[in-house]
N, C-alpha and C positions, 0 to 999 in steps of 0.2 A: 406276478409282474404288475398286474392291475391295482393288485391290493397294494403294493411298494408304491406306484405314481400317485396312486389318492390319500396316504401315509406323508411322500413327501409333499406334497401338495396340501393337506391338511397345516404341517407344520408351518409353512412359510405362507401361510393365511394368517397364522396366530402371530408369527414374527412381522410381518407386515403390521397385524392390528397390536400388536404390543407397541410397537416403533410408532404408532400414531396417537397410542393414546398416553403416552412420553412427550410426543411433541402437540399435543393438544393445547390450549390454554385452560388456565385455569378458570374456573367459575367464580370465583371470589377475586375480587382484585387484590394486587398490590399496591402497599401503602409507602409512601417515602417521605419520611418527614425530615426537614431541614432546619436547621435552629442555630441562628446566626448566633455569635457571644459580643453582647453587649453593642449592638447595630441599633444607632437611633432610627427614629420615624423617615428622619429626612436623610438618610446616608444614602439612596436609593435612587438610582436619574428616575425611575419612573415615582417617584415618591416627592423631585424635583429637586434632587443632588445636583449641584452644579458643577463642583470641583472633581470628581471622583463618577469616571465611566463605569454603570455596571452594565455593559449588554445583556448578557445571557439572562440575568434575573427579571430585567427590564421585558427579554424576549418571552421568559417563563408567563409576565402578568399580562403582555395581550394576546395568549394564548385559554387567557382563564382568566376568573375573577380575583379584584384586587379590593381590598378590606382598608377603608378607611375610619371606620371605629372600631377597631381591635385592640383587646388588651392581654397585656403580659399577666402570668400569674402570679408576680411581686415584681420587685424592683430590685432585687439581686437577683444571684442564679440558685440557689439548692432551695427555698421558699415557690420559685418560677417552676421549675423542674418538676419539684413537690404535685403542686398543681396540676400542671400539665400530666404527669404520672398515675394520678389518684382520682381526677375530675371533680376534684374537691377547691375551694376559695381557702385562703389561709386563715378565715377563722376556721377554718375546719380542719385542715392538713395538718398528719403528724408531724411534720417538718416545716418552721417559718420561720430560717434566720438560719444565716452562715454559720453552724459553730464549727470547729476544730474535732477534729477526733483522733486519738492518738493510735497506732503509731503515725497513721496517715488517716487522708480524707477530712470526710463533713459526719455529723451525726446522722447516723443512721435509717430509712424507713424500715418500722418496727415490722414484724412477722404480720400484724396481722393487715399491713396495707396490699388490697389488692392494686395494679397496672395492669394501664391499660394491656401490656407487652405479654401480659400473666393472663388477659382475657384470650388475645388473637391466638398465643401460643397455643391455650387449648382447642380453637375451633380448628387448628392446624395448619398454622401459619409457620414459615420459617424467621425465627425472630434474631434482630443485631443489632448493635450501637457501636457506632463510630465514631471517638469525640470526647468529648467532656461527660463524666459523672457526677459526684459529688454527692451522693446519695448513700452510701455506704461503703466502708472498705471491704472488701475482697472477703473476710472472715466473717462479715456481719451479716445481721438478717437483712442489709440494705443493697448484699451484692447482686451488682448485676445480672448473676446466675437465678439469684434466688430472685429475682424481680419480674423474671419472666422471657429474659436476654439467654440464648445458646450461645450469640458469639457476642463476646466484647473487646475493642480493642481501642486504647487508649488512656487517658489520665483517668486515674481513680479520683485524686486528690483535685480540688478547684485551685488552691496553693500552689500543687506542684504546677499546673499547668499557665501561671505565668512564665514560666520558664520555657521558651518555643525550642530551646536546644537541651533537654533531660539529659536527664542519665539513666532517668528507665522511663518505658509504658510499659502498659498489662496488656495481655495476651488472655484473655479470661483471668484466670486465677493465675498464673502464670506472669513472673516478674522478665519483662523481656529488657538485657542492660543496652544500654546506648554507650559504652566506653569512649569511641570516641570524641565526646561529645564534653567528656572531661579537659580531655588537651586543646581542641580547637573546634568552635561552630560549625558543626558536619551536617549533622542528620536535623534537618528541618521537622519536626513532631506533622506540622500542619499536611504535608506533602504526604509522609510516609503512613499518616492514616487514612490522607485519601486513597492510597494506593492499594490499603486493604479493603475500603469501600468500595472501591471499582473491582475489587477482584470478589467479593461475594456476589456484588449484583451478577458477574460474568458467570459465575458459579452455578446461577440459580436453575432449577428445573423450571418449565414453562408452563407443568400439572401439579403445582404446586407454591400456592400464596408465599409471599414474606412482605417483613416488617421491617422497613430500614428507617431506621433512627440515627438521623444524622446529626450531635449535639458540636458542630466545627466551636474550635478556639477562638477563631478569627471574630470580630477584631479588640478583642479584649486586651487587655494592657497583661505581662508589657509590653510597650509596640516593640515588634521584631520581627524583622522580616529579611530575605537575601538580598544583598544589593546586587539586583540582578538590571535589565535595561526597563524594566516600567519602576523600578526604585529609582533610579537614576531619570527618568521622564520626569517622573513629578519635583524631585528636588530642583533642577533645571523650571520648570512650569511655575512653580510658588517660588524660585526665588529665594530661599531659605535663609537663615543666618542659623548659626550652629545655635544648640537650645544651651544655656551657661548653669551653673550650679543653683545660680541666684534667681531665674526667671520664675516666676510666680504658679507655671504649670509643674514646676518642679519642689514642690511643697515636700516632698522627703530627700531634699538635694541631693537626690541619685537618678540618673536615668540610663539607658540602656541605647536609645538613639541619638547621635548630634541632631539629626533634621526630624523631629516626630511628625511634624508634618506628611512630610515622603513617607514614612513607613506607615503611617495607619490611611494612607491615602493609598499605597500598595498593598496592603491587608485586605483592605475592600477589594480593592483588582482580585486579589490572590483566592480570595475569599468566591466571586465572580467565577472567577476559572472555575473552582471547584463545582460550582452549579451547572458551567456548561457540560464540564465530561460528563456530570450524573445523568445529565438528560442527553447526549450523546450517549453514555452505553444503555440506556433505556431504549434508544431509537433502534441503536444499531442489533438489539437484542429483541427487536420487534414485538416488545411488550408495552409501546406508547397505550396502547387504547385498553390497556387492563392494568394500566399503572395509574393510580394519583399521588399528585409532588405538592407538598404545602410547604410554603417556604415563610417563615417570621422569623424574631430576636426574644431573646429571653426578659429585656428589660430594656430600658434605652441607654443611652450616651455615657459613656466612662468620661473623668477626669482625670486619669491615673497617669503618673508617669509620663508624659507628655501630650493624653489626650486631651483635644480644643473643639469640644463643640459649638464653640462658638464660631470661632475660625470655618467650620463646616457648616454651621449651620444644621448641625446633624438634628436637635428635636424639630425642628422647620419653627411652624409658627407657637410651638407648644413650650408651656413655661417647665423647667424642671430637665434636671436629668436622673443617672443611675442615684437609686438609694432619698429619690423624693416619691408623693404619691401624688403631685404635679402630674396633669397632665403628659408632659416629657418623659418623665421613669418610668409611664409605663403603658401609655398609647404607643403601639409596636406595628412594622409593615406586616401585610400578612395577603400571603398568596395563594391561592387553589386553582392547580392545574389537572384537567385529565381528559385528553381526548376523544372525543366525538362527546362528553359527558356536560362538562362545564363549559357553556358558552364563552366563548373565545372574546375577548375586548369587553368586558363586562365591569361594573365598579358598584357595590355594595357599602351602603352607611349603616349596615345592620349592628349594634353594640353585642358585641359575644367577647368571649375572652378563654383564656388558656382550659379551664377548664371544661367547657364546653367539647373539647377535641378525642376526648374518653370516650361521649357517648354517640358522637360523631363517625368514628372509628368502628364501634363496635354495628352503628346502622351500617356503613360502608362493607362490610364484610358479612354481615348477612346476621347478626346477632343480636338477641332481644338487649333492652338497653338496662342498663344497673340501675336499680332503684338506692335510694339514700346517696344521691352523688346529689352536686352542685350545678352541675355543666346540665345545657340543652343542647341538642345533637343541633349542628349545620347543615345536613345531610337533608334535609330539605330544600334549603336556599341552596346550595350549589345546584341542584338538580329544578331549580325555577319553580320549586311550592313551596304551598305558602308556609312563611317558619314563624313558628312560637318564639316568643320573646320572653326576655326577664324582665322581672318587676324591679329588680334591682343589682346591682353589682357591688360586691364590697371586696376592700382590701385591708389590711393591718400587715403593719411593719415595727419588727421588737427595736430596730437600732435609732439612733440619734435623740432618745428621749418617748422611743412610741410613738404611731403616727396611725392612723386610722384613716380612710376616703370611703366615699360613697359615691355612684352614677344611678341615679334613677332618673329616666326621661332625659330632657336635656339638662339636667342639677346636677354638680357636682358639690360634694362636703369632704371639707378635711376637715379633723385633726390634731392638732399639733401636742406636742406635749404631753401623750395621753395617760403616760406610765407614770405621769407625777401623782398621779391619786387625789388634783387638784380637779371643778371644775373647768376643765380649759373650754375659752369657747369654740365654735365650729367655723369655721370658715365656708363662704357657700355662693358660688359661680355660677353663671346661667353660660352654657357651654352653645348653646345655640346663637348669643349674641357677642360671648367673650369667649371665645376658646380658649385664648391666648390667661387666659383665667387673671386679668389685670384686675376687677372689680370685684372688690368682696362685698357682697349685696345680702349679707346677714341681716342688718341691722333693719332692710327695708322686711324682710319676709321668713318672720318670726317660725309662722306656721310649718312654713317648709324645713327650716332650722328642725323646728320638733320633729318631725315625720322623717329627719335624716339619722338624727340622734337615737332614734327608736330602732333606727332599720339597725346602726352600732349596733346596739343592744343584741338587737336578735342574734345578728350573724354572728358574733364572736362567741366563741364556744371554748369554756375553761379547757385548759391543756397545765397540766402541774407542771411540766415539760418544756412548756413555752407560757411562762407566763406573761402576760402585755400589763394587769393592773396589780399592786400593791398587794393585796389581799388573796390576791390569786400563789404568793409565792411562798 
């Protein structure tokens, strides 16, 4: 009888500490990254959006620090992404430039790029994407499976996903149909992915890291959104006149909204909601103080289809939008939040950019950092030491003729023309005294001219794949 009580008694010591060390927290944090589509600098009230309420993201930046010289990893999305995935700058990325790939998707990242998603998965992280891909189809070495993602749920294709009402997403490898979506606007993409986002985080165990990568549509063209009462608020609020065949923001005289005003001014709302439930089931899942939330945009301001940056005011005082390397295309908001960790109302003018966020990730979670990447971890400055700086910043872009930029110190150089195999000359901004990059002050400061043209040099690294010069093809 002895032996039976201290038998049972043994067991339900072990059940006791089994059940607690299930609801333990884990020792590594989780990571939740959020990536607006195609969100300028200024779409943002706390960024100084005037037209377009965001609370929740607003509430996200005085709860953590807010990044006023951050940059995008290009000025589109699969070159950005690239970036962001690899911790690599796009002269370096196997991927720099939207192409097509058939049957669907973007061209692929090859077998041999590591992500960051490919890092955490191994230290044993639970990893997912939510959103936009564009990295590879489903059968490639670029799929999401093979990239370092267990769950993927959403547009493979960047194409398909102007389309807010499919007729399919993916389900990992798995083609999930949207039918009725053929006969009449039903199933909102934007909603029904959040709804698997909120349902993994609910998912999650609390002795056990994950990875959530949130790449939302919103608010990339085409605008589309429900007319539901905050689409009707703002049409009512601006006052609209219907958009006509002929209006000048309708340069493929087709569009998909009469008022694109209202809709991409409800995108952002919509776009807004989706940040508060993330940080509502983070709270309510009392994993705030072992969560960190960064929130940015992959590039800035679209024109597409009836979007007006100008009308928003969306780059703020920054010249350029999507697809320039103008300050605008690719100065992006950029948020870090994590309770009790990152000082709460804090504002950072530190110059980092998309690829920094690799080795950033990998300090946060407790992992020695990649050597031969691009990016220097932030993981310092969030945490108040002192951070290492780059010596320089570079970007290349293959469309509109080739475009190259450079940020060292307060300097910026573009560019233009680069793929003509001509000397073009460089254009070159003193960012401290013109942001707005109105003065081209080449001609006064030769020197600097050369020392930007050299840093060109270095950083862009032949790709037969992507070639930017002549000779390269």
């Amino acid at each position: 009888m002895k032996y039976f009580s201290f038998l049972l008694g043994f067991i339900c010591l072990l059940t006791i500490n089994a059940k607690a060390q299930v609801n333990k927290p884990s020792s590594k944090p989780n990571i939740i990254f959020i990536l607006a589509d195609d969100l300028g600098y200024g779409d943002l009230g706390c960024y100084g959006q005037q037209k377009v309420k965001t609370p929740n993201i607003d509430a996200l930046a005085k709860t953590g620090m807010k990044f006023t010289q951050f940059y995008s990893g290009s000025t589109v999305c699969a070159p950005s992404r690239a970036s962001l995935m690899t911790g690599l700058h796009t002269g370096h990325t196997p991927v720099r430039g939207n192409r097509p790939f058939q049957p669907e998707g973007q061209a692929p990242l090859p077998d041999s790029a590591i992500t960051i998603a490919m890092e955490l998965q191994k230290a044993g992280y639970s990893t997912a994407a939510f959103g936009k891909w564009g990295l590879g189809y489903v059968t490639t070495s670029g799929s999401p499976s093979k990239k370092g993602f267990a769950k993927f749920y959403g547009y493979n294709c960047q194409t398909q996903a102007h389309n807010f009402y499919p007729d399919h997403l993916w389900d990992n490898e798995q083609r999930v149909e949207l039918p009725e979506n053929l006969v009449a606007p039903t199933v909102y993409s934007g909603d029904r992915i959040q709804g698997e986002a909120l349902k993994f985080i609910n998912e999650q165990q609390k002795d056990k890291p994950f990875f959530l990568f949130l790449p939302y549509t919103l608010p990339h063209a085409d605008l589309t959104v429900p007319h539901d009462s905050v689409y009707d608020h703002y049409v009512k609020l601006f006052g609209e006149e219907p958009l006509k065949e002929t209006d000048k923001r309708n340069a493929n005289k087709q569009f998909v909204e009469l008022y694109p005003h209202a809709a991409f001014a409800a995108m952002v709302t919509r776009l807004d909601k989706y940040v508060g439930e993330v940080i509502a089931a983070v709270n309510k899942k009392g994993i705030a103080g072992n969560t960190i939330i960064i929130f940015t945009s992959d590039n800035g301001p679209h024109q597409e289809k009836g979007g007006d940056p100008d009308f928003f005011d969306s780059n703020g005082k920054y010249k350029g939008i999507k697809r320039d390397l103008y300050e605008g295309g690719i100065r992006v908001p950029m948020i870090v939040s994590w309770k009790g960790k990152v000082k709460a109302g804090t504002q950072s003018n530190h110059v980092g950019a998309f690829w920094d966020l690799f080795p950033s990730f990998q300090q946060i979670a407790g992992l020695p950092v990649s050597k031969n990447i691009d990016g220097i971890s932030i993981f310092p400055l969030i945490m108040n030491r002192p951070q290492p700086a780059h010596e320089y910043l570079y970007w290349e872009f293959h469309e509109g003729g080739g475009k190259q930029a450079v940020r060292w110190k307060n300097w910026k150089a573009i560019k233009l023309n680069a793929s003509s195999g001509k000397d073009e000359p460089i254009e070159l901004y003193d960012l401290g005294k013109d942001p707005s990059e109105k003065n081209n002050v080449a001609v006064q400061n030769k020197k600097i001219v050369e020392k930007m043209e050299a840093f060109m040099k270095s950083a862009h690294q032949r790709n037969i794949d992507w070639p930017l010069f002549p000779q390269e093809k």
